[in-house]
Z-matrix of the N, CA and C atoms (Angstrom, degrees):
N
C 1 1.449
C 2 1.525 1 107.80
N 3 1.189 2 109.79 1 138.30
C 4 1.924 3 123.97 2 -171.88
C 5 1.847 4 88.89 3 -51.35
N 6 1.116 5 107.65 4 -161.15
C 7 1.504 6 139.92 5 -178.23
C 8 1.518 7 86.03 6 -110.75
N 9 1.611 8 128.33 7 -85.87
C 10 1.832 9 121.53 8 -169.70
C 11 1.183 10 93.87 9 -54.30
N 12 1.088 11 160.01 10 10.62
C 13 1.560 12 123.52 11 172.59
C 14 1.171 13 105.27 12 -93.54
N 15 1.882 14 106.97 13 -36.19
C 16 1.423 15 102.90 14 -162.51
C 17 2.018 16 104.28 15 -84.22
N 18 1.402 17 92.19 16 -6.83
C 19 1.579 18 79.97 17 -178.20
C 20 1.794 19 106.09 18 -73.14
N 21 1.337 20 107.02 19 -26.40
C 22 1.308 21 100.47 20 170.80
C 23 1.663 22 124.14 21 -94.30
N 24 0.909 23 113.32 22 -0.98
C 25 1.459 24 123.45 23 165.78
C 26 1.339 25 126.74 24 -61.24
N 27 1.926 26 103.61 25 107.89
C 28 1.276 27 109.31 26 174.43
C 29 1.319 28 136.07 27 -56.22
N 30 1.170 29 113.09 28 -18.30
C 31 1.553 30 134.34 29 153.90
C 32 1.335 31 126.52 30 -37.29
N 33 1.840 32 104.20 31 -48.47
C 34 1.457 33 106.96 32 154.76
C 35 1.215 34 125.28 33 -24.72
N 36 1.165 35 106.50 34 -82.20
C 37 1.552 36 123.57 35 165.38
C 38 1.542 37 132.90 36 -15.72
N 39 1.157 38 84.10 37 -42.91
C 40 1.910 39 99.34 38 -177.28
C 41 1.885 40 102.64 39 -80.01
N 42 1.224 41 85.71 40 -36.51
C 43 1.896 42 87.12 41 -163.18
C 44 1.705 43 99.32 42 -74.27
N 45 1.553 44 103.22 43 -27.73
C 46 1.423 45 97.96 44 -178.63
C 47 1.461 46 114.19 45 -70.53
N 48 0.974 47 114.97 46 -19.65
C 49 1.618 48 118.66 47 -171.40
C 50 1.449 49 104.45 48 -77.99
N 51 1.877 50 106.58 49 -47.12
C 52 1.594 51 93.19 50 -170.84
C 53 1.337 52 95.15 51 -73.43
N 54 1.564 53 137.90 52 -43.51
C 55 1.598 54 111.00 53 -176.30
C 56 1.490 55 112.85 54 -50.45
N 57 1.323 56 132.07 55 -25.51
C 58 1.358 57 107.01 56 -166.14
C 59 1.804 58 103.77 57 -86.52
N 60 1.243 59 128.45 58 -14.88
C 61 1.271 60 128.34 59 140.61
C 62 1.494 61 115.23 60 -49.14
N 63 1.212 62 142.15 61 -85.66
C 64 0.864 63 113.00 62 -167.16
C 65 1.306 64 128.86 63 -81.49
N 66 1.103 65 143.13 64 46.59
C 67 1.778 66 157.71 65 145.86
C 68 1.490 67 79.32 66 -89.83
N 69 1.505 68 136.89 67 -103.37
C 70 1.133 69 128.12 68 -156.90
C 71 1.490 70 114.68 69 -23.78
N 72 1.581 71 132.13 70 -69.01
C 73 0.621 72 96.46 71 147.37
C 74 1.817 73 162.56 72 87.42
N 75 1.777 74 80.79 73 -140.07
C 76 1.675 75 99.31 74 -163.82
C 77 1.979 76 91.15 75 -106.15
N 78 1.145 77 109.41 76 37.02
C 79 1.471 78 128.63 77 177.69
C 80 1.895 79 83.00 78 -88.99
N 81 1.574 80 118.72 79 130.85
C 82 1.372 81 110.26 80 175.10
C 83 1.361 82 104.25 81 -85.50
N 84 1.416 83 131.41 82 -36.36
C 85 1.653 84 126.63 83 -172.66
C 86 1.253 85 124.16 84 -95.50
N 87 1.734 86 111.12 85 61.54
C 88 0.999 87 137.76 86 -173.40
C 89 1.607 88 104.65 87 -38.69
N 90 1.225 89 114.79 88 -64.88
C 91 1.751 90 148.40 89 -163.88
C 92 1.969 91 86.79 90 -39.38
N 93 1.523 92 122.05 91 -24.12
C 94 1.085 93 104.63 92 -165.77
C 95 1.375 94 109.23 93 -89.42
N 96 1.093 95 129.99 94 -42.23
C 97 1.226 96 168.18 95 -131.74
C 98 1.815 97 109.01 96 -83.93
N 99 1.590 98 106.21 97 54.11
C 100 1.168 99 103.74 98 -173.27
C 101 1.624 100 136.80 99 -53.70
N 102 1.661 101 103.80 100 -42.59
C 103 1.609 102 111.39 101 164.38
C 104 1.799 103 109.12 102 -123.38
N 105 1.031 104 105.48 103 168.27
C 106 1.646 105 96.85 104 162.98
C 107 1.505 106 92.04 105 -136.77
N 108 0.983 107 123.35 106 -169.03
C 109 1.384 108 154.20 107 -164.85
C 110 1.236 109 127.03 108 -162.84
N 111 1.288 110 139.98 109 138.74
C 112 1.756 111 131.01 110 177.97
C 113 1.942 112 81.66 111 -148.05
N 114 1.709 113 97.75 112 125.34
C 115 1.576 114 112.82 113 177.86
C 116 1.605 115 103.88 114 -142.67
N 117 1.866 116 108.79 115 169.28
C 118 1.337 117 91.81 116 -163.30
C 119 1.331 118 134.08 117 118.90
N 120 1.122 119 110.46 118 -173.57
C 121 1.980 120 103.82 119 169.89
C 122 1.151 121 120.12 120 -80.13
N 123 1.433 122 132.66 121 -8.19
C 124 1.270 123 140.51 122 -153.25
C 125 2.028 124 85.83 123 -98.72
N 126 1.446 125 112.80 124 -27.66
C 127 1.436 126 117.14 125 -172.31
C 128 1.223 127 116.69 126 -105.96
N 129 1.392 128 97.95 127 -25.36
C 130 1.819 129 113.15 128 -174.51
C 131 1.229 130 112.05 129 -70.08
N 132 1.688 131 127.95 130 -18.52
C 133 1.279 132 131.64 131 -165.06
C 134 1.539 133 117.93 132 88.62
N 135 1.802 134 127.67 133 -22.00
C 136 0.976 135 155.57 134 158.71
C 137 1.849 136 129.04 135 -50.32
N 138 1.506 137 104.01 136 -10.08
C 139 1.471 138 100.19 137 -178.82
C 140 1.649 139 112.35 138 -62.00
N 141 1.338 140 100.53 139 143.12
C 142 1.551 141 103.28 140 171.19
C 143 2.142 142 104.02 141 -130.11
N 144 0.881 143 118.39 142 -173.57
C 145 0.999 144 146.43 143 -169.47
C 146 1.953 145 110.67 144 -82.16
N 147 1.304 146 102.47 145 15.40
C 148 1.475 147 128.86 146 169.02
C 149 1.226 148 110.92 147 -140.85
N 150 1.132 149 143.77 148 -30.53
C 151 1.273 150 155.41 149 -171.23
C 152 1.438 151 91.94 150 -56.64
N 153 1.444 152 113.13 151 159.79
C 154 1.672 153 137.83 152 177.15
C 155 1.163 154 95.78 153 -129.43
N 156 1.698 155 100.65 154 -166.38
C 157 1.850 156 106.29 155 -170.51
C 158 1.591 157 90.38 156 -145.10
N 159 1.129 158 94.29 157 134.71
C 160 1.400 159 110.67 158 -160.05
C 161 1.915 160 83.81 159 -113.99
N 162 1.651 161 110.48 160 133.10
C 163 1.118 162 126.35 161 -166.56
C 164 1.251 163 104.28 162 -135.41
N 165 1.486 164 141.59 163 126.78
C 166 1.922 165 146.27 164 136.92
C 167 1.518 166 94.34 165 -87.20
N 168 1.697 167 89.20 166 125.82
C 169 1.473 168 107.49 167 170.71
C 170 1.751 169 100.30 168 -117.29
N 171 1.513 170 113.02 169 115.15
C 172 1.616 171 104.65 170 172.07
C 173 1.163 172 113.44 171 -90.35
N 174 1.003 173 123.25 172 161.89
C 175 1.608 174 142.33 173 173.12
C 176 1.549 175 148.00 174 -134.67
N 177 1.132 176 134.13 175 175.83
C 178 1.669 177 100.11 176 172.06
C 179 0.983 178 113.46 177 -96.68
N 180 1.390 179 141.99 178 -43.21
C 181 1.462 180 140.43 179 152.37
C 182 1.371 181 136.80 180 -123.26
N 183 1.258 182 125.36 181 -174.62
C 184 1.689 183 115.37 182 166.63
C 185 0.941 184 131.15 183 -16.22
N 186 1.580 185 99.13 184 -76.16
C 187 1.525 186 105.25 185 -174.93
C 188 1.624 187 118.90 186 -68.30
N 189 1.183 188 125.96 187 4.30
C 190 1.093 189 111.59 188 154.22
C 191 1.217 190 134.87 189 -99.56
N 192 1.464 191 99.76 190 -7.96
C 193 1.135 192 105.79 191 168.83
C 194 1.705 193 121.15 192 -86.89
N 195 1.245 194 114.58 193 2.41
C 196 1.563 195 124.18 194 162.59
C 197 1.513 196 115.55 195 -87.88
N 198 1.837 197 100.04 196 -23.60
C 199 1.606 198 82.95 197 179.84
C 200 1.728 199 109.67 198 -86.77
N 201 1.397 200 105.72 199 -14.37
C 202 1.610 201 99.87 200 -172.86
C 203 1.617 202 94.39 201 -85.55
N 204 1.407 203 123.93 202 -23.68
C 205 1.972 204 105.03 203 166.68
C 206 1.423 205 120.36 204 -64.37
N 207 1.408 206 120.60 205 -41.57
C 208 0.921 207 106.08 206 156.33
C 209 1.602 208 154.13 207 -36.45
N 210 1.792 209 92.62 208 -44.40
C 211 1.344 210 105.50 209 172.62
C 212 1.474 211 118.40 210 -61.82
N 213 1.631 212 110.73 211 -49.87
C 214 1.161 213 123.99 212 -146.23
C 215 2.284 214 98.16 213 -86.44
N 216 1.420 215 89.02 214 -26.72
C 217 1.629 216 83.65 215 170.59
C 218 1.421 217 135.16 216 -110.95
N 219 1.496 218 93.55 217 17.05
C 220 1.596 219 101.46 218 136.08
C 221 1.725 220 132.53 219 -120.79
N 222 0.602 221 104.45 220 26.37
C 223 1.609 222 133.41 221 -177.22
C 224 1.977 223 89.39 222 -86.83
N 225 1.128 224 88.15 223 139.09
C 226 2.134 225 97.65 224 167.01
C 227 1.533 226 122.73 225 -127.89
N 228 1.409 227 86.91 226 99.44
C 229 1.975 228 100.93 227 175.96
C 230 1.489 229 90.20 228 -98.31
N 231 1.378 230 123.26 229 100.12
C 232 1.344 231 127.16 230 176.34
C 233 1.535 232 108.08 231 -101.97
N 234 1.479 233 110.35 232 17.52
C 235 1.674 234 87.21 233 165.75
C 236 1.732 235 106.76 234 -132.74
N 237 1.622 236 102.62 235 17.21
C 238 1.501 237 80.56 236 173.78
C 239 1.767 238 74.96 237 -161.56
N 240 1.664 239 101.86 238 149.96
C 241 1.784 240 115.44 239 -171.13
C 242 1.623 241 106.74 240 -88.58
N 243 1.133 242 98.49 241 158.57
C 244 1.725 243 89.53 242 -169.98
C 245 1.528 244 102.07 243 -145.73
N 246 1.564 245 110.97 244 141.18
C 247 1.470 246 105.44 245 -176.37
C 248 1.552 247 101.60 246 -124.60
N 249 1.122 248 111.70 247 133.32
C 250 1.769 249 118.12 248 -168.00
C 251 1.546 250 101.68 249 -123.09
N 252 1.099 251 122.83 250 127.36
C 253 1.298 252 170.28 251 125.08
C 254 1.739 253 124.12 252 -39.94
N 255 1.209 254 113.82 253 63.36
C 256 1.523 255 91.06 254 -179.67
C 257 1.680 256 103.75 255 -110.28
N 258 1.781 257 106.70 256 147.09
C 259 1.123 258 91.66 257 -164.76
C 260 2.098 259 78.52 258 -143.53
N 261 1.369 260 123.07 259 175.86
C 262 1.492 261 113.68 260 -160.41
C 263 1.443 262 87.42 261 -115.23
N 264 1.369 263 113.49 262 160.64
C 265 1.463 264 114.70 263 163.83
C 266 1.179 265 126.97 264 -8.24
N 267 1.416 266 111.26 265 -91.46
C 268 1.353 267 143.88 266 154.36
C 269 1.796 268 116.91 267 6.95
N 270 1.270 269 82.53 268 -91.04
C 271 1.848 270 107.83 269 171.10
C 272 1.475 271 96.78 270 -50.79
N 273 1.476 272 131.37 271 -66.00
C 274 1.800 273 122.23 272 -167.43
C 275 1.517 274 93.15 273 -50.51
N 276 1.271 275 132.04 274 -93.67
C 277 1.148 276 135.12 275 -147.45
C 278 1.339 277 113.66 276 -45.15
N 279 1.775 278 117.89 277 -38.32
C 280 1.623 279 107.59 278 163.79
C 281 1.285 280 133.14 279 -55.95
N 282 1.090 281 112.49 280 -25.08
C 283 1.921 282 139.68 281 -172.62
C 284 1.738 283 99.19 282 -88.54
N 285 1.237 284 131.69 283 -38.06
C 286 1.412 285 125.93 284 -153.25
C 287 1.699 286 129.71 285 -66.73
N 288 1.362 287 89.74 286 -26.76
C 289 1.946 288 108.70 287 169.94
C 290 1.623 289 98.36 288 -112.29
N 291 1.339 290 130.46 289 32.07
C 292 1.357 291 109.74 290 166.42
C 293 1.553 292 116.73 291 -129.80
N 294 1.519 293 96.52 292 35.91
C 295 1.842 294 87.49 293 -165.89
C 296 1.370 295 120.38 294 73.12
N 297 1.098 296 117.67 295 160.72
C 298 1.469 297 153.15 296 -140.25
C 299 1.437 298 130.65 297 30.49
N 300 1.389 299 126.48 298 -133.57
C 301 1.142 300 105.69 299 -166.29
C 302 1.369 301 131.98 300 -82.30
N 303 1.588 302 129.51 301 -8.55
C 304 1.533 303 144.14 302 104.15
C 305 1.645 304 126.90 303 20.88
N 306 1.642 305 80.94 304 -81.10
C 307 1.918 306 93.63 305 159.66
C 308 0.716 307 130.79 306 -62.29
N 309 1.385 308 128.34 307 -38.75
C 310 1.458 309 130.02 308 -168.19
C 311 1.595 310 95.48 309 -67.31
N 312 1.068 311 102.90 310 -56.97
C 313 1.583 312 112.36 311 -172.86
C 314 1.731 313 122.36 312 -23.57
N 315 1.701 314 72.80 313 -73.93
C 316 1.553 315 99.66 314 -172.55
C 317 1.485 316 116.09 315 -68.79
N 318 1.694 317 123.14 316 -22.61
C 319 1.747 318 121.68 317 -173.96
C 320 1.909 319 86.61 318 -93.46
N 321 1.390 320 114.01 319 -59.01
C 322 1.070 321 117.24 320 -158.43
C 323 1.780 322 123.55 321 -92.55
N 324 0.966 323 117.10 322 -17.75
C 325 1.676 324 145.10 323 165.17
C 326 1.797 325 110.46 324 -53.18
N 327 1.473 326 89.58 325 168.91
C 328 1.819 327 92.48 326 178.10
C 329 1.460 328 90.73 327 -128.59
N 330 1.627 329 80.52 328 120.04
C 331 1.944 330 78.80 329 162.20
C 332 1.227 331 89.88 330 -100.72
N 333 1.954 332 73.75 331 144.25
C 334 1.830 333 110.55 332 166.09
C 335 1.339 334 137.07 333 -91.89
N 336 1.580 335 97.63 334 -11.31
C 337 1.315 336 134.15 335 178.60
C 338 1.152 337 129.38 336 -163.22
């Protein structure tokens, strides 16, 4: 398949979704991992063949949210870039009806969990 086809290829789209399932996933400390989120081109219908996957991972607190950075940034998804977002209960749900990247998530995003 060309390079323009696939930038316009709705197919994109599809494949981006199941990769961003499975990276989530192959996350080992599942148990933490209260919501996820997938926002972006991967949702917008817009992914191309540069595009990344833009991820909110919620949690219940800090420290779990240090052990899932840890995980997730040494971990190697070497064929597609990924931008992670972790934010705790708390903080998502205050942020989620007030705009920015929260909102976007949560009105316009796919939860994965």
């Amino acid at each position: 398949m060309g390079l323009l086809k696939m930038l316009h290829d709705p197919e994109m789209n599809k494949w981006a979704q199941q990769k961003a399932v499975e990276v989530l996933n192959s996350i080992p400390s599942q148990d933490l991992i209260l919501e996820a989120y997938l926002f972006g081109s991967a949702v917008y219908g817009n992914f191309t063949a540069d595009s990344d996957l833009d991820f909110i991972i919620v949690t219940k607190d800090q420290a779990s949210i240090k052990q899932l950075q840890k995980e997730v940034y040494t971990a190697r998804f070497t064929d597609i870039a990924i931008d992670w977002i972790f934010k705790t209960k708390e903080s998502f749900d205050e942020r989620k009806n007030f705009g920015g990247v929260c909102f976007v998530a949560f009105h316009n995003g796919m939860k994965l969990r």
